[in-house]
PDB file of N, CA, C, O and CB in Angstrom:
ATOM      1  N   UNK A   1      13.774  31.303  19.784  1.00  0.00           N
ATOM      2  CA  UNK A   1      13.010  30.769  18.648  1.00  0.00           C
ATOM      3  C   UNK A   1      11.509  30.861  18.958  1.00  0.00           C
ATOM      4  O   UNK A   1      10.955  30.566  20.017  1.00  0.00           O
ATOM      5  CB  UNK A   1      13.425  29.286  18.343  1.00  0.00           C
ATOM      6  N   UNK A   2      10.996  31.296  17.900  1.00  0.00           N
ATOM      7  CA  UNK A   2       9.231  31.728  18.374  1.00  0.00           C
ATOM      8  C   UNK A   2       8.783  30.576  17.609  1.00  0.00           C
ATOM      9  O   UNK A   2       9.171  30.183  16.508  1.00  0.00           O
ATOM     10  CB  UNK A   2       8.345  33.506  17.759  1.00  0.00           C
ATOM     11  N   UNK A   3       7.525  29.908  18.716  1.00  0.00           N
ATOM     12  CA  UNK A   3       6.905  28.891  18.664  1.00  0.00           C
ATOM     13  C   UNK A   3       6.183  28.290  16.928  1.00  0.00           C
ATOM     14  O   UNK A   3       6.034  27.086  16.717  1.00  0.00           O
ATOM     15  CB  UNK A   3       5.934  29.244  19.783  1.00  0.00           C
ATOM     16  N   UNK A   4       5.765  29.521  15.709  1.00  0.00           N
ATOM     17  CA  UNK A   4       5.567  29.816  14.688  1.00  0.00           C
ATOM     18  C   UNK A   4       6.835  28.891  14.221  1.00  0.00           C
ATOM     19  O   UNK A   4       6.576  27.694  14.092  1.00  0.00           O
ATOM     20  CB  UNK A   4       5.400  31.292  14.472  1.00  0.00           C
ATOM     21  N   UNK A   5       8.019  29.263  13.984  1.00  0.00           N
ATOM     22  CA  UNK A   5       9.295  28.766  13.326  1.00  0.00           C
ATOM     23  C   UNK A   5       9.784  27.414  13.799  1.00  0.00           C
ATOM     24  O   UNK A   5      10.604  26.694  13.230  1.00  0.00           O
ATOM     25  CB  UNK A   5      10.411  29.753  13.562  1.00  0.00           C
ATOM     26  N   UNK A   6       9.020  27.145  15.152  1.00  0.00           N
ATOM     27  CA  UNK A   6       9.219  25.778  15.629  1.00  0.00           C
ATOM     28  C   UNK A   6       8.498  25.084  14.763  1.00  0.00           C
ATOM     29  O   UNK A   6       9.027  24.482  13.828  1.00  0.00           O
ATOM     30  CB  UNK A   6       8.839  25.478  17.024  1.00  0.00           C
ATOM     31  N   UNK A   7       7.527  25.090  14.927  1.00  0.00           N
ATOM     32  CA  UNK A   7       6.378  24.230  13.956  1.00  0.00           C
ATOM     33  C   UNK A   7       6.682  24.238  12.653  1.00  0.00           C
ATOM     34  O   UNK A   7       6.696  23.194  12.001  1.00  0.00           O
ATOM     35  CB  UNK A   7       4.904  24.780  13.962  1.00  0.00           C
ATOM     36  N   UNK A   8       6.979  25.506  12.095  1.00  0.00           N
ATOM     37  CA  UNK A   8       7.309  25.731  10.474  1.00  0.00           C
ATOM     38  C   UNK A   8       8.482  24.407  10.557  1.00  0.00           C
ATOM     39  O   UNK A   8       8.287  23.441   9.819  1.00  0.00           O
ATOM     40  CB  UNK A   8       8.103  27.700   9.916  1.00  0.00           C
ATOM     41  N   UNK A   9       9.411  24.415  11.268  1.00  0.00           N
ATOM     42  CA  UNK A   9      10.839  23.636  10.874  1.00  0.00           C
ATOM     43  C   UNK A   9      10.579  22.416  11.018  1.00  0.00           C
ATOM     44  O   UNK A   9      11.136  21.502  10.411  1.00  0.00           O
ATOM     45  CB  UNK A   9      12.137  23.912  11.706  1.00  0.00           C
ATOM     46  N   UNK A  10       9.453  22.280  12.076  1.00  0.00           N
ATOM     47  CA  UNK A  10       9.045  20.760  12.516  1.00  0.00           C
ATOM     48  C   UNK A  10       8.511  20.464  11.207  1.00  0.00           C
ATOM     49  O   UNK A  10       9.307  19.921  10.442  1.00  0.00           O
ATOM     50  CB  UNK A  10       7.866  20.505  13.878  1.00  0.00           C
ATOM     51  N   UNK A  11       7.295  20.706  10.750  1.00  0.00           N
ATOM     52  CA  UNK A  11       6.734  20.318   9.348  1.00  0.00           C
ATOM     53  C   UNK A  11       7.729  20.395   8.175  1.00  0.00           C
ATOM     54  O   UNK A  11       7.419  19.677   7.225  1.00  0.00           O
ATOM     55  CB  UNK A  11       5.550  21.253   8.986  1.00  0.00           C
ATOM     56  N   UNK A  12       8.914  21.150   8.034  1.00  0.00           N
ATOM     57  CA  UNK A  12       9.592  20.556   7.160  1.00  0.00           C
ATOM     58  C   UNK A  12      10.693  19.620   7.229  1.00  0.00           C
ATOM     59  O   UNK A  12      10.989  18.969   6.227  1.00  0.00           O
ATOM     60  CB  UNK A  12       9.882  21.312   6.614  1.00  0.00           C
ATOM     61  N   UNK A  13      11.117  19.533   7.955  1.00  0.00           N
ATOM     62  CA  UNK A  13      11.591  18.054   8.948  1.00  0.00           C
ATOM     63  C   UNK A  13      11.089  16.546   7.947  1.00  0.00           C
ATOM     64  O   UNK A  13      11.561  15.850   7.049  1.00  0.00           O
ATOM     65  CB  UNK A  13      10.398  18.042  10.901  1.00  0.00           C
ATOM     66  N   UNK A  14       9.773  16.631   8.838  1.00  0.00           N
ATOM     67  CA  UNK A  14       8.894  15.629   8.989  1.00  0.00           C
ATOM     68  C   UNK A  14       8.261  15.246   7.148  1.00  0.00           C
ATOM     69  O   UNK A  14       7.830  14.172   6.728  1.00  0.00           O
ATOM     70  CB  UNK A  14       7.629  16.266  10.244  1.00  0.00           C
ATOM     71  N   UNK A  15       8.408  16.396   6.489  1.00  0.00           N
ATOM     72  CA  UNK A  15       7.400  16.651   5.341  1.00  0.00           C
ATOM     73  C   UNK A  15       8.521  15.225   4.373  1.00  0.00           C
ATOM     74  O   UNK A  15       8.155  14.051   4.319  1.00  0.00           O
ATOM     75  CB  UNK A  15       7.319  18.885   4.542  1.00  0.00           C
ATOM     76  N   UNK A  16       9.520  15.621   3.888  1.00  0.00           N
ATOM     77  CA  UNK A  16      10.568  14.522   3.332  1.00  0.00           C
ATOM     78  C   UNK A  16      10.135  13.298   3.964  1.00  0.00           C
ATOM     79  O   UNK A  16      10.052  12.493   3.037  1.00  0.00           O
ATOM     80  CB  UNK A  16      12.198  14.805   3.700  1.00  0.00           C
ATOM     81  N   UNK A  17       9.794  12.685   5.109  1.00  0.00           N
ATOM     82  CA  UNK A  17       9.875  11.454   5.806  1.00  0.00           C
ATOM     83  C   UNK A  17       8.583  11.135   5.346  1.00  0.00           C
ATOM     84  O   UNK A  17       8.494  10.135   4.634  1.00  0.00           O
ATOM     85  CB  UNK A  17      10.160  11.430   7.393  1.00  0.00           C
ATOM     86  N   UNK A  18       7.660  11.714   5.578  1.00  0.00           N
ATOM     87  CA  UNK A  18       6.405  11.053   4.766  1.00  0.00           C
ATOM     88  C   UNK A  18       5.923  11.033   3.923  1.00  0.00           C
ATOM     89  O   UNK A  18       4.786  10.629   3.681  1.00  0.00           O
ATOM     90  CB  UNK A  18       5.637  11.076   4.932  1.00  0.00           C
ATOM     91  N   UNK A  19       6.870  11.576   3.112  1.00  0.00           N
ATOM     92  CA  UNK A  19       6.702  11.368   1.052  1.00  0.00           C
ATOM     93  C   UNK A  19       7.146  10.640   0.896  1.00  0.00           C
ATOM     94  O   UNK A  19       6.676   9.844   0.083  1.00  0.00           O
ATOM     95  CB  UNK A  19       7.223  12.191  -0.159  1.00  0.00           C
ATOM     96  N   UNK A  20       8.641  10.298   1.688  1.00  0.00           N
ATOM     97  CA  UNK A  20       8.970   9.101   1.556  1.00  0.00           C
ATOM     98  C   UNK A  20       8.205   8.001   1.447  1.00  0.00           C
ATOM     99  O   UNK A  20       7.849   7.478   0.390  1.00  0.00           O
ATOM    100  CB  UNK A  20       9.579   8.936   2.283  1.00  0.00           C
ATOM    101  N   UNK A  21       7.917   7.601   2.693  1.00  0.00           N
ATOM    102  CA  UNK A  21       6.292   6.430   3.473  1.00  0.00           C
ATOM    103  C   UNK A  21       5.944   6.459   2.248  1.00  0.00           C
ATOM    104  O   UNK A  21       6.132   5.543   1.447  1.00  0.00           O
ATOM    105  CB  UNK A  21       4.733   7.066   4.843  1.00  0.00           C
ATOM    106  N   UNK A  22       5.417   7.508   2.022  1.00  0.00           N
ATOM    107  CA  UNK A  22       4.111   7.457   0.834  1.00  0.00           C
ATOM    108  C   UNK A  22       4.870   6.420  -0.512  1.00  0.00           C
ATOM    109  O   UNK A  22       4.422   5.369  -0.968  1.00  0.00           O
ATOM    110  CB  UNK A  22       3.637   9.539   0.075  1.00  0.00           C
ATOM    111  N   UNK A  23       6.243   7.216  -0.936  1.00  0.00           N
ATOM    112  CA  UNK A  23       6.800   6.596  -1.971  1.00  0.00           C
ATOM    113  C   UNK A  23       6.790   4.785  -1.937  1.00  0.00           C
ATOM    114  O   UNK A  23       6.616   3.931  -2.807  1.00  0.00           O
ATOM    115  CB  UNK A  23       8.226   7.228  -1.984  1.00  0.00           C
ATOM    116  N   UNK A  24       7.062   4.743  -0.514  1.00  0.00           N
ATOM    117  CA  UNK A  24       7.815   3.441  -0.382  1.00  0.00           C
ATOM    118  C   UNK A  24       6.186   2.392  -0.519  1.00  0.00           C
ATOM    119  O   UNK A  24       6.054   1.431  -1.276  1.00  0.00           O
ATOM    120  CB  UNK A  24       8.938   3.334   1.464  1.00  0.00           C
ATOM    121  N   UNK A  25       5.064   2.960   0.486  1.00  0.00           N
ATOM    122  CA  UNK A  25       3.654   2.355   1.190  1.00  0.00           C
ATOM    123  C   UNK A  25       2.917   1.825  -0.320  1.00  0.00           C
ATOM    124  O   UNK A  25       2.429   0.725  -0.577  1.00  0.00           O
ATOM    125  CB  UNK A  25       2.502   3.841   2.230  1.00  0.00           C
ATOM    126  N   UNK A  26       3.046   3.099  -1.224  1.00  0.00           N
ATOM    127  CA  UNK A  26       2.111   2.730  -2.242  1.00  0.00           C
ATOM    128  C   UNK A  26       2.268   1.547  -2.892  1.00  0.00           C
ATOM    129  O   UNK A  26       1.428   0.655  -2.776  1.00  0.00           O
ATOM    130  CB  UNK A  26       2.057   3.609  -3.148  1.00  0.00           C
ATOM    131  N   UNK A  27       3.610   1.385  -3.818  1.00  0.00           N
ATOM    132  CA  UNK A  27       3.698   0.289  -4.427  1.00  0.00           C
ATOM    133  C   UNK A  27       3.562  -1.085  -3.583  1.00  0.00           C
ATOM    134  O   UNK A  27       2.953  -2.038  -4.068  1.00  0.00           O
ATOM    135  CB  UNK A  27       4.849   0.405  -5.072  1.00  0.00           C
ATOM    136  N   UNK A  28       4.048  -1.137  -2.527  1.00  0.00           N
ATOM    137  CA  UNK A  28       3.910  -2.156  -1.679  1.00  0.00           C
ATOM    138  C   UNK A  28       2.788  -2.554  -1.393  1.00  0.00           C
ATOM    139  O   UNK A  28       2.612  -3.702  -0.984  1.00  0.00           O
ATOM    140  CB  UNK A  28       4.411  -1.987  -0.718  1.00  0.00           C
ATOM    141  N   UNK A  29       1.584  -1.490  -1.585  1.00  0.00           N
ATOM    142  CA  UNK A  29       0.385  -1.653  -0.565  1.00  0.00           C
ATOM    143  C   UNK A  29      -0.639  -2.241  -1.998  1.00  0.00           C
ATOM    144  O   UNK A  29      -1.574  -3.038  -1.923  1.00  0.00           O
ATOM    145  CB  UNK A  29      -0.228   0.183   0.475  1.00  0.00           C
ATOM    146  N   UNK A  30      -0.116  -1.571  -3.233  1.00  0.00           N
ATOM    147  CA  UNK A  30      -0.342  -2.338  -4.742  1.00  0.00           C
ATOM    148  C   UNK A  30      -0.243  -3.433  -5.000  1.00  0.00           C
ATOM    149  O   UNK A  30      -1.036  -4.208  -5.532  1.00  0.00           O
ATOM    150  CB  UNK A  30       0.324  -2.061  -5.647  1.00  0.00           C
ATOM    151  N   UNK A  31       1.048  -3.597  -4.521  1.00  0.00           N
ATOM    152  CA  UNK A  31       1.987  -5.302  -4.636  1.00  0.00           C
ATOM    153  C   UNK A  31       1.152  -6.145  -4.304  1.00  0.00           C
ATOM    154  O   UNK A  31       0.856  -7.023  -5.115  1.00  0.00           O
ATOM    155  CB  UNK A  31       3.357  -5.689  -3.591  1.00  0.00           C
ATOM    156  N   UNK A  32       0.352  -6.093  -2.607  1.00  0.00           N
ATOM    157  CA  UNK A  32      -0.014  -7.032  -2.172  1.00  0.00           C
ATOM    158  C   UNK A  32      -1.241  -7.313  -2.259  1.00  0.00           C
ATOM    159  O   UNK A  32      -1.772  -8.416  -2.135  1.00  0.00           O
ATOM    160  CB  UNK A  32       0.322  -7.085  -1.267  1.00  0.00           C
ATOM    161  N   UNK A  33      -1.892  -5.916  -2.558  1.00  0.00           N
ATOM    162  CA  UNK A  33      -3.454  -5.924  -2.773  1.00  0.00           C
ATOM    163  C   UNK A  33      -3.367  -7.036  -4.088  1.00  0.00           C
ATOM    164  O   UNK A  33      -4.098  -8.026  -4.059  1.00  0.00           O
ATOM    165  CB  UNK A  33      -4.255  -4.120  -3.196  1.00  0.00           C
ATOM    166  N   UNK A  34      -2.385  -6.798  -5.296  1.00  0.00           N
ATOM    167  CA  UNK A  34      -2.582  -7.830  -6.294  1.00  0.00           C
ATOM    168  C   UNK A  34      -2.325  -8.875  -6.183  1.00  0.00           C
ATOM    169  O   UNK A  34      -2.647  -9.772  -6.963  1.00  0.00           O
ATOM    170  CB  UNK A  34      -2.157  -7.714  -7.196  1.00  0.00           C
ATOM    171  N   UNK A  35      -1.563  -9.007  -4.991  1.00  0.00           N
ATOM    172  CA  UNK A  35      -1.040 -10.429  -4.914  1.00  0.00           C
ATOM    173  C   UNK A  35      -2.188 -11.176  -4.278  1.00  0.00           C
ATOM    174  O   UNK A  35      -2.397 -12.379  -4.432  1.00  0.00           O
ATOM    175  CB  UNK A  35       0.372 -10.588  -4.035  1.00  0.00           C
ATOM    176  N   UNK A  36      -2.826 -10.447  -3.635  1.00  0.00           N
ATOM    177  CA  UNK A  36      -4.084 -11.073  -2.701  1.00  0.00           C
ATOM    178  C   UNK A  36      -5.456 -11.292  -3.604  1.00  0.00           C
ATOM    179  O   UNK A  36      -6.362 -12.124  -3.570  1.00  0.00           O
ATOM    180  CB  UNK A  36      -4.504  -9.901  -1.343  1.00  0.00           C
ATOM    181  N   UNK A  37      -5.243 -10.443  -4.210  1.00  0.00           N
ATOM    182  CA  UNK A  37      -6.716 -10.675  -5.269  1.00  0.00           C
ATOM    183  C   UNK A  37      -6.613 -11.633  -6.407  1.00  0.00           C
ATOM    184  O   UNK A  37      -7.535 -12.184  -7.008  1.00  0.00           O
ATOM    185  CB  UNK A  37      -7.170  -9.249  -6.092  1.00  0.00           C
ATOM    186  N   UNK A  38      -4.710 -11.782  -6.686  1.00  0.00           N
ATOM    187  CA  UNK A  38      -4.599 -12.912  -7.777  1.00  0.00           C
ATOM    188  C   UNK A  38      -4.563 -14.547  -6.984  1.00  0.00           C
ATOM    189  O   UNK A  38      -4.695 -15.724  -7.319  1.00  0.00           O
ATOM    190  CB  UNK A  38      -2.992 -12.595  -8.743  1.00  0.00           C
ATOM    191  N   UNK A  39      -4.361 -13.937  -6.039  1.00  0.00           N
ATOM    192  CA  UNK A  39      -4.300 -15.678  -5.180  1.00  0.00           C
ATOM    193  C   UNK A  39      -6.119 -16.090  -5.033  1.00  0.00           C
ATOM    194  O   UNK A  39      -6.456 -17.274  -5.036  1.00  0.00           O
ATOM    195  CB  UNK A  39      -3.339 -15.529  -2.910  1.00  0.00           C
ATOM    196  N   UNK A  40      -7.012 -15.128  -4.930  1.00  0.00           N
ATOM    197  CA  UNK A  40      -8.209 -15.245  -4.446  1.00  0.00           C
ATOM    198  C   UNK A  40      -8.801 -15.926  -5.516  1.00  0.00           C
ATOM    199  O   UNK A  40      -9.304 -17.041  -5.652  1.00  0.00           O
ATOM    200  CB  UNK A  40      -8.834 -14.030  -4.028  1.00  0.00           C
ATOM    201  N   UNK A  41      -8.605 -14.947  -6.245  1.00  0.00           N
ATOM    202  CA  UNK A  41      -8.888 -15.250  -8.297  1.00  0.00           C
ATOM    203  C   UNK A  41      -8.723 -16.549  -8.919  1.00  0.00           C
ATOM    204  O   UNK A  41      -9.590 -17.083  -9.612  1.00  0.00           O
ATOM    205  CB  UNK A  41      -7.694 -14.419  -9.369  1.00  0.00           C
ATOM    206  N   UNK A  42      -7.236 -17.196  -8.571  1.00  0.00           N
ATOM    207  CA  UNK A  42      -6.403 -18.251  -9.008  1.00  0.00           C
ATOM    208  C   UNK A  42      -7.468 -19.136  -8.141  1.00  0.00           C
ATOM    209  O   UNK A  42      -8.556 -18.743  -8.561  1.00  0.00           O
ATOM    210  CB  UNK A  42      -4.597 -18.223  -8.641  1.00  0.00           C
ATOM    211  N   UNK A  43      -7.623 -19.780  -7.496  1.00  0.00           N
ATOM    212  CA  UNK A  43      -8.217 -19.812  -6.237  1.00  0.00           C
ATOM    213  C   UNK A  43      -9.836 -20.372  -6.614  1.00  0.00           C
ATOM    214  O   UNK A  43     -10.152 -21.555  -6.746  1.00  0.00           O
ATOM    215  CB  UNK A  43      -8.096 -18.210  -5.482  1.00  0.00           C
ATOM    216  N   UNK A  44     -10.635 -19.330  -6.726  1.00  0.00           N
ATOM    217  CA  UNK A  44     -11.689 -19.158  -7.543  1.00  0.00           C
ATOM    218  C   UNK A  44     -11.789 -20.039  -8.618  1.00  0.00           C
ATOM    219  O   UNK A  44     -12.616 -20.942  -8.483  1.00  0.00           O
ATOM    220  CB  UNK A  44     -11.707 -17.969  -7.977  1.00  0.00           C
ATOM    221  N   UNK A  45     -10.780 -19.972 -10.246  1.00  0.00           N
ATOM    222  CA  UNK A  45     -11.183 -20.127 -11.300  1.00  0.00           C
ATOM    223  C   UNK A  45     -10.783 -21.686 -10.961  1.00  0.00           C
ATOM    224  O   UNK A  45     -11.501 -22.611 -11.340  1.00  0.00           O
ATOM    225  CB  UNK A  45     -10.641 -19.206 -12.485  1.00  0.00           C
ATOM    226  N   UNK A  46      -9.714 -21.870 -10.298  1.00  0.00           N
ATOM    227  CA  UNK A  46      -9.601 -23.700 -10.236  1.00  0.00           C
ATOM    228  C   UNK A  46     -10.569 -24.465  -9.456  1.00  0.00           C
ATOM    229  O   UNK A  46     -10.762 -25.664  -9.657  1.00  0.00           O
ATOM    230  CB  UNK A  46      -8.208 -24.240  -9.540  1.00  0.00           C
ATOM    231  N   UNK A  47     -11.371 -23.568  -8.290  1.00  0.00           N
ATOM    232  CA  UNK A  47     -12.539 -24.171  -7.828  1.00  0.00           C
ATOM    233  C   UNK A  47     -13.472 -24.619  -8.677  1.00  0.00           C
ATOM    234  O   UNK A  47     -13.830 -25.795  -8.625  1.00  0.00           O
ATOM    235  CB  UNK A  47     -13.116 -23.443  -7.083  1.00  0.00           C
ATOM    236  N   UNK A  48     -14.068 -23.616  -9.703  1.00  0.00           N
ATOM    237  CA  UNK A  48     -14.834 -23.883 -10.261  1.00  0.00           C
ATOM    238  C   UNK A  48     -14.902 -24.652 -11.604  1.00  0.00           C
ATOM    239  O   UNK A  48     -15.924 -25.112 -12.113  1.00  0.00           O
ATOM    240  CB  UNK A  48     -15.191 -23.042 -10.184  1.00  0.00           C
ATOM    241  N   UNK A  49     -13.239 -24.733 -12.248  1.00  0.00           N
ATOM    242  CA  UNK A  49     -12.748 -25.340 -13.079  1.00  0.00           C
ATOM    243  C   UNK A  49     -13.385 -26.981 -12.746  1.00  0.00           C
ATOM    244  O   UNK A  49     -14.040 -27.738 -13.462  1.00  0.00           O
ATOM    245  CB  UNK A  49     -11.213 -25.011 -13.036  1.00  0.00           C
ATOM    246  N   UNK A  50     -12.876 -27.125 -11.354  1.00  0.00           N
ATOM    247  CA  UNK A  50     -12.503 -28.330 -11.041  1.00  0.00           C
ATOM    248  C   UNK A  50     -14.276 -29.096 -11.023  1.00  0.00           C
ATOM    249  O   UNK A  50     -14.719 -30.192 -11.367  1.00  0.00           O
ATOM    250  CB  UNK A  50     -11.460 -28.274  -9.462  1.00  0.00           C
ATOM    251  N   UNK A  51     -14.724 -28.179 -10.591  1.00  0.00           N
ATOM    252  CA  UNK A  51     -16.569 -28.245 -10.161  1.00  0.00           C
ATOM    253  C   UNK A  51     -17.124 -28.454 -11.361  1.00  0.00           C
ATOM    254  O   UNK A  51     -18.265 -28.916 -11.344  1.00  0.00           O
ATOM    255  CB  UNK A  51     -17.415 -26.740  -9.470  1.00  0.00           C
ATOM    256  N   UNK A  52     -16.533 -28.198 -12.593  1.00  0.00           N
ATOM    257  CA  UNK A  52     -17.400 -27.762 -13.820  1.00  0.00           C
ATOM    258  C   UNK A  52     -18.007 -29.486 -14.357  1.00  0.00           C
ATOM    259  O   UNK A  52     -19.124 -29.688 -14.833  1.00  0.00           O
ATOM    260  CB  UNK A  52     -16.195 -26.746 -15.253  1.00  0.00           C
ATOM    261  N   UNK A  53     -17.083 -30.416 -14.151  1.00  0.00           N
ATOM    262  CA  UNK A  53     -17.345 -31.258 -15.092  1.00  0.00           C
ATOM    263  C   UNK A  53     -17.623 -32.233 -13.420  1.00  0.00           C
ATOM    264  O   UNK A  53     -17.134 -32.227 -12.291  1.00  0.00           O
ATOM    265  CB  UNK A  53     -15.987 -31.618 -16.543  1.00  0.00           C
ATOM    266  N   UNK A  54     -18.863 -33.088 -14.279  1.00  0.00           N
ATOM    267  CA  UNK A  54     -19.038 -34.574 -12.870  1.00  0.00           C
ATOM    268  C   UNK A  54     -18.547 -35.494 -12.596  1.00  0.00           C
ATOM    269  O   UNK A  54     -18.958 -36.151 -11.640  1.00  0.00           O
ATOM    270  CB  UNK A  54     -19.919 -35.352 -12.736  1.00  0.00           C
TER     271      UNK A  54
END
């Protein structure tokens, strides 16, 4: 086996496994970014809710 066809087979191997990642990383990495910015947010508007009146 010449070193060319090693690599070729290695990268398609490997190529499925990290589309995968990708498939699986994104929404997850979405999920939490919103979950983190709605907790920050939530967070925020009751601080200042609470601040508004004396």
């Amino acid at each position: 086996m010449e070193l060319e066809d090693a690599m070729i087979w290695g990268i398609v191997a490997t190529a499925p496994l990290f589309v995968l990642l990708l498939i699986i990383g994104t929404p997850l990495f979405l999920a939490l970014f919103l979950a983190l910015a709605g907790g920050v947010g939530t967070t925020i508007y009751v601080y200042r809710k609470r601040n508004a009146k004396p």
